[in-house]
Every structure is written in structure tokens, then in C-alpha cells.
N, C-alpha and C positions, 0 to 999 in steps of 0.2 A: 423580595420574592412574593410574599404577600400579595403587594400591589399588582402583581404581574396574576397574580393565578386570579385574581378577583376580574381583573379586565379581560380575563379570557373565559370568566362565567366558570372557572372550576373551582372556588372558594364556595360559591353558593351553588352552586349543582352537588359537592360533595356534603352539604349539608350543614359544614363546621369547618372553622379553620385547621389546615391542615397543620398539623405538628412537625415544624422542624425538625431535622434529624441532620447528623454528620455525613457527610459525600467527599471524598479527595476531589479537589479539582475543581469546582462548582459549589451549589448549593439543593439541598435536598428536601421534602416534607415528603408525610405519609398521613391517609385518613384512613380507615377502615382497610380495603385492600388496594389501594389505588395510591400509584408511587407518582411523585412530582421533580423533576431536575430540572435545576439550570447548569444549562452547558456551556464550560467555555473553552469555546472548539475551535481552537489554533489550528488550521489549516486542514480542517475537516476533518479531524480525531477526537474522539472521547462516546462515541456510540456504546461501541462497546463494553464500556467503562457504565454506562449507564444501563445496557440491559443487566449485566453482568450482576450489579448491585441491588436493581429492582428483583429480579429472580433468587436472590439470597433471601431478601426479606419476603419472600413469598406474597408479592404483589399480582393482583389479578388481570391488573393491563398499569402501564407506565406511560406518564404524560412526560416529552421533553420539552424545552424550549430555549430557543439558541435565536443569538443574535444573528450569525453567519450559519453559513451549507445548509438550510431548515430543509431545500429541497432536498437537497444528497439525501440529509436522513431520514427525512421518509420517505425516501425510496427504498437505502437499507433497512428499515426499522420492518420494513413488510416484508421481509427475507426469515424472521424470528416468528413463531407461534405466539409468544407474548403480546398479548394487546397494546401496541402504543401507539398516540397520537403524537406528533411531532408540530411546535407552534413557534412562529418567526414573529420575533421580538424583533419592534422599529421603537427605540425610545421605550415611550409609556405605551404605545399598544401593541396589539397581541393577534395574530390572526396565524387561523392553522392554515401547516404551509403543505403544499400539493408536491407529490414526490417527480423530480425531476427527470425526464426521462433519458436514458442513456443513450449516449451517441455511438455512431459506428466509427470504428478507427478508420483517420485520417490517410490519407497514402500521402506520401512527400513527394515534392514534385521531380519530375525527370531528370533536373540539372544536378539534384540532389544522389538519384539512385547511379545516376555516371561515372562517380567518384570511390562507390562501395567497395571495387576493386584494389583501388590503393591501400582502403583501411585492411581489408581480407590477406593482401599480400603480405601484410606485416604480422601477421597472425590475430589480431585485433578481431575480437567479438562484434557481429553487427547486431544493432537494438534499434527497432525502430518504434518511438511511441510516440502521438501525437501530434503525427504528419512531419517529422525530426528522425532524422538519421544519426544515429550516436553509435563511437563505439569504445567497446569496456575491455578488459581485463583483468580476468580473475572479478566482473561483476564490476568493478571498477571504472565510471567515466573515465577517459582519456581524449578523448576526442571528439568534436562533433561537425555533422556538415552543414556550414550555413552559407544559406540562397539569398541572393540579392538582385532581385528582378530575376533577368537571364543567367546572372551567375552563381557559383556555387566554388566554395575555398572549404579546404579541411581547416579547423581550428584545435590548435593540441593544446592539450593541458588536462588536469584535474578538475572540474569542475570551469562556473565562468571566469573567476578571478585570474585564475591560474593560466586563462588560455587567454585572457588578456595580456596579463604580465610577460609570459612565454612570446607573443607577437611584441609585445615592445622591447627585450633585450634579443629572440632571436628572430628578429624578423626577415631578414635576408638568407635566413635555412633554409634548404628546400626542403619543400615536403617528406618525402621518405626518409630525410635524413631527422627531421624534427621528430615523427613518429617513433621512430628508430630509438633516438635518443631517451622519449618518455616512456616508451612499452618497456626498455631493459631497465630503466629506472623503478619502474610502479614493480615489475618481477621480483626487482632485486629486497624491495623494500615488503612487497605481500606478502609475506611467509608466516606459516604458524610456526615457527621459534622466535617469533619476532612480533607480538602481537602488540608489544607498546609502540609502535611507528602510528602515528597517524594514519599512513596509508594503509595500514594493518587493516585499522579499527572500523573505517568507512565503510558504508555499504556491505553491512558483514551476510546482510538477506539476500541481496546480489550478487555476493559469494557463492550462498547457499545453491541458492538458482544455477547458477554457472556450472556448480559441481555434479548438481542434476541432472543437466543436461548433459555433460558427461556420460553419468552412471543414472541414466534413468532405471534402470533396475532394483537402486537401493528404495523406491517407493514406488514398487509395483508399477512401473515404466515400462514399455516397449521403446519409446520416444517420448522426444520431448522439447518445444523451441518454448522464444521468450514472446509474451506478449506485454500490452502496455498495461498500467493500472488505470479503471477507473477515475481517481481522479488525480491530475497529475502533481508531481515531485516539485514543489520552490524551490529545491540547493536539491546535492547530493549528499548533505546531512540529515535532510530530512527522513525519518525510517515509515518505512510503507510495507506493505507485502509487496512480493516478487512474484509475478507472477506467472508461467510456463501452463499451455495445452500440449496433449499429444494422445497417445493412445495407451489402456495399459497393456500387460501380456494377456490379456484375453481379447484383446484388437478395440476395446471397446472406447468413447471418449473418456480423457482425465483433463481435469483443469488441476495444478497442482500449486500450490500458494506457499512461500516459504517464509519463516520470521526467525530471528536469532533473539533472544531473551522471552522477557515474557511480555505478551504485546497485544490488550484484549481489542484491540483495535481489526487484529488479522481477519477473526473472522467476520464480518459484517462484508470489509474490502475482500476476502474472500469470494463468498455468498453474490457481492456482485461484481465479478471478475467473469464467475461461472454464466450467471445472466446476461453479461457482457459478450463471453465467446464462445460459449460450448454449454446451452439451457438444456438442463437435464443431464449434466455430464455427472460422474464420478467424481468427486471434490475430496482433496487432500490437505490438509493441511500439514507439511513438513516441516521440521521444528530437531534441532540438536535435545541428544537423549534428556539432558537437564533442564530442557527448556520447557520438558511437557506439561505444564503444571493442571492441578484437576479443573483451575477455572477456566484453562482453557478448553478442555473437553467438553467442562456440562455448557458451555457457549456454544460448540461445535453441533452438540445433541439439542439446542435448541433452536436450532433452525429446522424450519417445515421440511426440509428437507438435508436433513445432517449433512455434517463431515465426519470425515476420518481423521483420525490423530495419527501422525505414523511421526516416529525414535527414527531420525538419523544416528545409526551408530556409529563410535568411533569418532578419531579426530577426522572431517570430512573435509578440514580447509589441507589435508596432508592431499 
């Protein structure tokens, strides 16, 4: 790390070598009041895990540097009051990386929104993110619609493996009957008395979301639909914020962001969720009552422009 902060001119800008210190996940130093991290940011997480850290030790602005998403994070990292500069490591050099700028969501093409009617018939949740029509229950992938040139076929299953597997043993099912069979299947298995199923445990933020939209009420909700994240999901194991707009009881914009554990990830994907769909909205962070912990508040309070922490009470997968 040394070598790294030297070729990016912050070894000898800060006057003296900075002093290593301990960071989960990475590597860390501190000079005076200036934080230094190396990030290693598996699929565009651990921001938060570094402002999060830098603001513990009462640092005056935080330098990061990451081999991969340097853009994403300094895009996010200008959502926080903390001063950080964010720097993309190639090898041995170093150069500060420019915050990338967010794109408008994709619409899927025609062939694709033709089909939305089979998924809706089955009771089947519509998600569209990414210019990809998917549909969930109980938050849950089950299905998606993929376009090939002109055409467009449902593909059922869990995730992709699953909706592979499911065409090679049912592939002569017809559609509603395939759907049919995986929606009473994922039902029968998502239950909160039943939380050891794999299908339980998936996408438990997707859950969360789902149950929102329900009861947008229980976090100051008039409404509430689903929108895409920022940056998008590799598998449906991946854990992200969930992310929902709508309006609250005061009619006014909400962007509402959901995570089940403790995930300092949330707020950053938060923060630009909000910059994503609804700038200057009302921003929520919902979160099960145990799950609120205080680092994820003073992260919430340190953006130029807070969140709200709001207790899902009770069991909310009931």
C-alpha cells in the first residue's frame, strides 16, 4: 500500500509515511487527519465499510483506492460530507478516478413487455431493471423474459441455473403450466416458520421490498412500486438494496431502500438510488427492528443530505 500511496503523490503530500492501521476487508493507513484504504471491492461493495471507518477515527477527508468501480465510487463517495478522493489502481499506477455518471433506466424491448400478462396472470410480481423484465415472488426471481432478435419466451426457474436446468428436464411444459408449478413451489417453501429452506433465505431485501409495497404505510408510504439498483445484481445471491419510489402520506416524493442485516453498503446504493430516480426525494432506509444498528444511522446522518432510519416492526415476512 505504501508503494501505491507514493505513486499517487499522497505519501509525500502528507509529509510522512502514513501509519498502517487495521481495516476488515482491505488495507488501511492514517497521517495526521487524512484516512487512506485499499479497497477490495467485489462487485462494487465496501464504500461504505470505508466511509463508515474513516469517520470513526475522526478523519478529515478519506482517500480510497480500488482496483475495480473507482468510477461508481466517486460518484457515491460525493453523496457523503466527508472529504474523499477516490483513486483507480492499474498495477503499479494510480490515477484519480472521475465519478461515472448514472444512466437512465433502460425500457425492454416490445417483444419482451407482450408477455408481462402471462407472468401477472399467475400472480407473479413484475421487476423491471435493466432493460430485463423479471418476475418475483415474495421478492423472489422466478422467472424472466428473454428476447431473441424478434422473439421473446418466459424462462422459469430460480435464478439462471435453475431456469436452465428446469428447460432441460421440463422443456415440453407449457408455459402457464411451468409457472404454475414454480410459483406454488417458491410459496410453499417462503415461509417465515420455515426460514432454513434456501428459498427462505434468498433475497431476504427483496422480501422486504415486496412486503412494502404491500403495506407502504408501515414507513410512511402512501405508495410504493419497485425500481432497479443502480448497479446491477451478478446471481440473485448477491445482497444489494431493494430499492422502491412512491409517494409518502404527505403526497410528497419517497425513495425507499430496504436491507435485512447489517449492510453499510445500503447507504451509499441508497443515496444513489435517490439521485438515480427521484433527486431531492425523501429517502428511507428500511431495515427489520434488529437490524438498525447505530453504524448504520451516523452513515445515514452523514450524507449532505441524510436518511431516515425507520424499525420495520414485527415479523414483516408474516
Amino acid at each position: 500500500m505504501r508503494a501505491l500511496l507514493a505513486e499517487a503523490g499522497l505519501a509525500d503530500s502528507a509529509g510522512a509515511t502514513p501509519e498502517a492501521v487495521g481495516f476488515p476487508g482491505g488495507a488501511a493507513a492514517r497521517h495526521d487527519d487524512r484516512a487512506f484504504v485499499l479497497l477490495d471491492a467485489p462487485r462494487g461493495r465496501g464504500l461504505g465499510k470505508a466511509i463508515a471507518w474513516a469517520d470513526q477515527q475522526g478523519a478529515g477527508e478519506v482517500h480510497l483506492l480500488t482496483e475495480d468501480h473507482a468510477g461508481v465510487f466517486a460518484r457515491q463517495a460525493r453523496y457523503f460530507r466527508l472529504p474523499a478522493t477516490v483513486w483507480q489502481v492499474d498495477g503499479r499506477s494510480v490515477e484519480r478516478a472521475e465519478p461515472e455518471p448514472l444512466r437512465p433506466p433502460a425500457a425492454p424491448p416490445e417483444a419482451a413487455l407482450d408477455l408481462v400478462g402471462l407472468l401477472a396472470a399467475e400472480g407473479v410480481d413484475i421487476v423491471i431493471e435493466h432493460g430485463e423484465v423479471r418476475g418475483e415472488i415474495l421478492g423472489l426471481e422466478i422467472a424472466r423474459i428473454v428476447v431473441d432478435g424478434a422473439d421473446a419466451r418466459i424462462e422459469v426457474g430460480v435464478g439462471r441455473h435453475d431456469r436452465e436446468a428446469f428447460a432441460l428436464v421440463h422443456g415440453d411444459l407449457p408455459t402457464t403450466d411451468a409457472l404454475r408449478s414454480v410459483v406454488d413451489s417458491v410459496r410453499r417453501q417462503r415461509r417465515p416458520d420455515d426460514l432454513g429452506h434456501p428459498l427462505a433465505r434468498l433475497a431476504a431485501e427483496r422480501w422486504l421490498r415486496a412486503a412494502l409495497i404491500t403495506e407502504p404505510h408501515r414507513v410512511g408510504a402512501r405508495s410504493l412500486e419497485p425500481v432497479e439498483p443502480t448497479v446491477p445484481r451478478e446471481s440473485i445471491k448477491d445482497t444489494a438494496a431493494a430499492v422502491a419510489v412512491g409517494v409518502d402520506l404527505d403526497g410528497h416524493p419517497i425513495v425507499v431502500a430496504c436491507s435485512v442485516g447489517i449492510d453499510l453498503d445500503l447507504v451509499p446504493a441508497a443515496a444513489d438510488a435517490r439521485a438515480a430516480h427521484a433527486p431531492g426525494a425523501r429517502l428511507v432506509l428500511a431495515l427489520p427492528e434488529r437490524d438498525a444498528h447505530p453504524v448504520t444511522r451516523r452513515l445515514a446522518g452523514a450524507l449532505h443530505e441524510p436518511a431516515e432510519l425507520v424499525e420495520v416492526i414485527g415479523d414483516w415476512r408474516a
